[in-house]
N, C-alpha and C positions, 0 to 999 in steps of 0.2 A: 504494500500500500504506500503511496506516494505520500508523504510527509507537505503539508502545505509551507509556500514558500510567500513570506509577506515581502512584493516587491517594493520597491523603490522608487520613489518618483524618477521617472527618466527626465534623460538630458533634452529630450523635448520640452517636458512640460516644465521642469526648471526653466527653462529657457523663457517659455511662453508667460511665465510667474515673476520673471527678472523686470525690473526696474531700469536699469545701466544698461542690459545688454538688448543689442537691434534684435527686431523681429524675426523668426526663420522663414527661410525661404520657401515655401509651401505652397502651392494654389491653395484661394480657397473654396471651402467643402460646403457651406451655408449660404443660402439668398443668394446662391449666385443663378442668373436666366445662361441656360448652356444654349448654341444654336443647333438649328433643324439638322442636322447629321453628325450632334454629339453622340446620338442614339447609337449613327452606324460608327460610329469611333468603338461605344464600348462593348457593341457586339461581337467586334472584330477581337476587340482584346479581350473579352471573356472564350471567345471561340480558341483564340493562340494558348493563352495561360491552360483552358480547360485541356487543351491537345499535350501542352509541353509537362502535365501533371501524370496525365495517361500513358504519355510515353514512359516516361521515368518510373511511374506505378508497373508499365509493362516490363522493363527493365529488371526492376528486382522482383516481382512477385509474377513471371510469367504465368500465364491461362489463368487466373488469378484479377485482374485487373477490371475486367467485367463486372465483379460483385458490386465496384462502387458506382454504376452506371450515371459517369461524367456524361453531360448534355455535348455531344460534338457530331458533327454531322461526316457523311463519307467527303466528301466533295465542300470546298471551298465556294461560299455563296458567289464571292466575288474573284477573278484570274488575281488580282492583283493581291487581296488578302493572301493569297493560294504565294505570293513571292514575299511576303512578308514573314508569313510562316516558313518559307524557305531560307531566308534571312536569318532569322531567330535561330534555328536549328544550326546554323553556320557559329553565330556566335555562342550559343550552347558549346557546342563539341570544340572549338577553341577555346572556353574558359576552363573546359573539362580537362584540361590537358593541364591549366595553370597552378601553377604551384599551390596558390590560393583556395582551390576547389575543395580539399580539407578539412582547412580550416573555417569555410563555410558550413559544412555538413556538422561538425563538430559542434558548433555552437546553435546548429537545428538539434542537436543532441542534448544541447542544454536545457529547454525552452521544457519548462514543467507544463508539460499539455495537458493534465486531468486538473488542474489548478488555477491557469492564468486564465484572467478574463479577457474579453474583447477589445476592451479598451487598453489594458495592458499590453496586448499582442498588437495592437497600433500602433501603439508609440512604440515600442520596438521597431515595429519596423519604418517607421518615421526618422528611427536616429539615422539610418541611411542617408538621407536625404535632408538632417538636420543641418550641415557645413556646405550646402551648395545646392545647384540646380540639381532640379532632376535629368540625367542621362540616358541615353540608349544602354551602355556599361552597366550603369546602377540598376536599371529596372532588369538586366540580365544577371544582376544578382539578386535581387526582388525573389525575381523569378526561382530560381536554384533554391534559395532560401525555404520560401512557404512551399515550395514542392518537398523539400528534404523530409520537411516540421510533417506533413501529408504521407507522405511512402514510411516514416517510423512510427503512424501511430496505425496504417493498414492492417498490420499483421495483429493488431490486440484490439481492435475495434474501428469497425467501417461507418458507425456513426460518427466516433471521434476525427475519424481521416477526410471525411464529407462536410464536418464542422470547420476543421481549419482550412478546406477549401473555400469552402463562403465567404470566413474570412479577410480571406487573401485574396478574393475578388471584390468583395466588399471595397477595401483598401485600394485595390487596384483602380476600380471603377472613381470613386470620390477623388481619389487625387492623383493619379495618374495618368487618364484618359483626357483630363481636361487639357492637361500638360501636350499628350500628344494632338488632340486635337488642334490646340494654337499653334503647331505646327506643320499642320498640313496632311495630320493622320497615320497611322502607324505606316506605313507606305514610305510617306519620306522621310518618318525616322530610322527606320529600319532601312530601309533600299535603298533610296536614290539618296540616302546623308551617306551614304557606304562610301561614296568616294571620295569623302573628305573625311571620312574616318580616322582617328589617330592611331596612330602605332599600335601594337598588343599590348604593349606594356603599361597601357593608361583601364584595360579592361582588368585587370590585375591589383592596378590601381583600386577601380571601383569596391573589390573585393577586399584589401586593406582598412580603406574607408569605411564598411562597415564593421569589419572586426574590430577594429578600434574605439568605437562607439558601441560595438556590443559588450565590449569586455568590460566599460567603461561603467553600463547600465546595470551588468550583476555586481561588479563589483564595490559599487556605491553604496 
């Protein structure tokens, strides 16, 4: 039986609580009018996230991965989603390789899942995105991250694996999607930003970033 863990205010919400220090850099989640194809912004990105979950859950738990029937369709509604998701899988399988990839899973290994609440598990993953924009990098740690938190909790309960999915779409959708939609849609974040892409070692980067804010958050 899991021992409950009374967390800590994170370095968000200190942050957000601070007096002295500037505000973080966040869209924001509340009274904001999204326009007419935010819809298809966070379709697109519940559709990828929901795929890049299924994958990883088929990865480690082959024939297996069915039980937790992720909404995803065979076929990509739109060609271009269809290169976006191709994109993403490109940058997956290059982070997978980074040194960093570890020490990602590691700290999904931390994350008391019969214990933390919702709001808990936000600001965690908000610390990501606490010291800067949000990234194409960062959200392909996003990504890894709430998938990890997903495929450890599969094998001891497919409610609790469905749970922290919601979550991490939940999250994704509120402050992520707005982000990609002011830029033109996950299309030219993912795709056509490709070729101005930075080096590898800035996705590496991204993966630093949050470790250092993660460790930052249990150990306060």
């Amino acid at each position: 039986m899991e021992t409950a863990i009374q967390y800590p205010a994170s370095f968000c919400s200190r942050r957000r609580r601070s007096r002295t220090l500037p505000p973080l850099i966040m869209p924001p989640t509340q009274n904001v009018e999204f326009p007419q194809d935010y819809d298809d912004v966070v379709e697109e990105g519940k559709l990828l996230f929901n795929r890049f979950v299924l994958d990883r859950l088929e990865q480690e738990h082959p024939g297996d991965a069915t039980a937790i029937a992720i909404p995803v369709s065979s076929d990509y509604k739109n060609p271009m989603w269809a290169k976006a998701g191709r994109e993403l899988r490109f940058m997956a399988d290059e982070f997978a390789r980074s040194s960093r990839r570890n020490d990602v899973k590691r700290k999904a290994q931390e994350v008391s899942v019969n214990n933390i609440t919702y709001e808990q598990f936000k600001d965690l993953l908000a610390e990501l995105f606490c010291q800067g924009h949000i990234t194409k990098e960062r959200i392909m740690v996003l990504f890894f991250f709430c998938s990890d938190v997903a495929v450890r909790t599969f094998s001891s309960s497919v409610d609790l694996c469905k749970k922290f999915i919601n979550w991490s779409l939940s999250f994704i959708t509120r402050n992520v999607c707005r982000w990609v939609r002011d830029r033109g849609g996950w299309e030219d974040v993912l795709v056509i930003d490709h070729i101005l892409t930075v080096p590898k070692p800035i996705i590496v980067l991204g993966a630093f970033v949050f470790i250092f804010f993660a460790v930052k958050y249990y150990r306060s």
